[in-house]
N, C-alpha and C positions, 0 to 999 in steps of 0.2 A: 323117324326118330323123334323122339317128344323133346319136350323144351321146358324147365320151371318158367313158370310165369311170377314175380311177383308187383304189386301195384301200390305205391306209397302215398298218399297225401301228405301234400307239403305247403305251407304257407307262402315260401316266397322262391320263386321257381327259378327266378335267374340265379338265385343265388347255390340251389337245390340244384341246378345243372351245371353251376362251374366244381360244384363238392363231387357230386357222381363223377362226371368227367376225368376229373383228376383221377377216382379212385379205381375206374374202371380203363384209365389210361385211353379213354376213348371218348369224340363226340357224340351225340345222341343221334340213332337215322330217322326220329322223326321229331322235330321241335316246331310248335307250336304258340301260340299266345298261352295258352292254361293245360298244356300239356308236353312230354317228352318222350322217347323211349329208346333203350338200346338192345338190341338185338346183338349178343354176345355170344361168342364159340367158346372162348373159357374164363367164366364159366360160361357153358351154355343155358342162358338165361335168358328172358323176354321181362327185363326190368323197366317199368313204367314210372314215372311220378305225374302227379295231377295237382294243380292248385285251386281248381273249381268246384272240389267236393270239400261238403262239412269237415268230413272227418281225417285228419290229419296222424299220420301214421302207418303202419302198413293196415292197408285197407282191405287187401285178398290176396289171397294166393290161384295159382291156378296151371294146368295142366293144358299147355298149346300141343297141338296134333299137326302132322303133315297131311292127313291125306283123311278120308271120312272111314276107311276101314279104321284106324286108330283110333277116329272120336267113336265108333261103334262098339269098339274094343274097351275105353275110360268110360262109355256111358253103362256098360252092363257091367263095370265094377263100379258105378257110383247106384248104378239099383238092386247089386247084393250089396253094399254095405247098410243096409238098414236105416237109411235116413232120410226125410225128405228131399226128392229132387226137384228145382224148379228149373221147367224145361221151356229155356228161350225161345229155341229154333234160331232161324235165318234172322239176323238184326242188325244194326251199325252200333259201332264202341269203338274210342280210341281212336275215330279216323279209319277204321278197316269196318271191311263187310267181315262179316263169321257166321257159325251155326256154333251155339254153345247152349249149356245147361249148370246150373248153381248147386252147391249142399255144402251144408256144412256138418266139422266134424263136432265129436259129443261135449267139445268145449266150446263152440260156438265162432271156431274160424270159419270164415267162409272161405269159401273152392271157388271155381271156377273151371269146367274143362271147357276146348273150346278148337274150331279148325279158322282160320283167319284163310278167307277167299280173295281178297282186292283191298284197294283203299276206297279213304271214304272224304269228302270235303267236310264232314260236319261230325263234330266229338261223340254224338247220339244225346238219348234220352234218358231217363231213370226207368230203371224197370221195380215190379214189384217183387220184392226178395222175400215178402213176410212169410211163405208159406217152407222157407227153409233157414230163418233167421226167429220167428217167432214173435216177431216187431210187427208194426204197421207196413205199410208199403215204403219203400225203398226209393230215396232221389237220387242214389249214383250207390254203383259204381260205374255204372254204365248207360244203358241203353233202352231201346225205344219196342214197341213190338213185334212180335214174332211173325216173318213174312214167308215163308217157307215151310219146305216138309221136316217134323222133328223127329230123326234117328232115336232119341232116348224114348219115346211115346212107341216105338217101335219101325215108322215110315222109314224103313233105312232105303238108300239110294242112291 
C-alpha cells in the first residue's frame, strides 16, 4: 500500500513540532536536531519537516512504496509521463536507506517516488535534481550518491 509523502522546510523546528504535533494529535517517530517525521495511518502520510534546507515551505512531494514490485510499478508511470526522470538509486535521506527517483510535474513541483529499506545515523547529502528541475545542481532535499541497482534505468530486482 503506498503512502503520500510530503516534506516541509521550516525555520524553527521546535516550534514547527509542537504545531504538527498538536495538529496531527501525534509525536513525531523520528526527531532529530534539524529534522522530524510522522508516519501517520489517518491520514496515511509520511509527513517530514526539515530545518536544514534553504528552502522553507513545502519542498516535495512524494510517493513512499512497500515493497520494490510497487516502486517498479511508480517508476514506469513516472517514465510514461513524459518528463524528466532523475534516477537515485540506492542512497541515504532523512535518516533511512531507500532506492528512489525524482521528476517533476509541468508546473515544476517536484515528486519523489521512493521504497525506504532501514534507518540511517546521518540526514544524507544533496543530490543533483537539475536534470528534472531545470536549475543548477540541487543541495537538499536530500541525499548523497547512488550505491546500488536502479529499478527506473531498468535493473529491477
Amino acid at each position: 500500500m503506498k503512502r503520500l509523502h510530503v516534506h516541509v522546510g521550516v525555520a524553527d523546528l521546535d516550534r514547527s513540532i509542537g504545531f504538527y504535533s498538536t495538529l496531527f494529535g501525534a509525536e513525531p517517530t523520528v526527531a532529530k536536531s534539524d529534522y522530524a517525521k510522522w508516519m501517520l495511518d489517518d491520514p496515511r502520510v509520511n509527513f517530514a519537516i526539515s530545518a536544514s534546507n534553504a528552502h522553507k515551505g513545502v519542498e516535495h512531494l512524494g510517493i513512499q512504496v512497500e515493497d520494490r514490485d510497487e516502486l517498479a510499478e511508480v517508476y514506469d508511470r513516472l517514465r510514461s509521463a513524459d518528463r524528466p526522470v532523475a534516477e537515485e538509486g540506492c542512497t541515504t535521506c532523512c535518516y533511512a536507506k531507500s532506492e528512489k527517483s525524482w521528476v517533476t510535474d509541468p508546473d515544476g513541483v517536484l515528486w519523489e517516488a521512493f521504497h525506504t529499506t532501514g534507518g540511517a545515523t546521518v540526514y544524507g547529502d544533496g543530490v543533483d535534481l537539475s536534470a528534472v528541475t531545470g536549475t543548477g545542481p540541487s543541495t537538499g532535499p536530500n541525499t548523497g550518491p547512488s550505491t546500488g541497482p536502479n529499478i527506473a534505468a531498468g535493473a529491477a530486482g
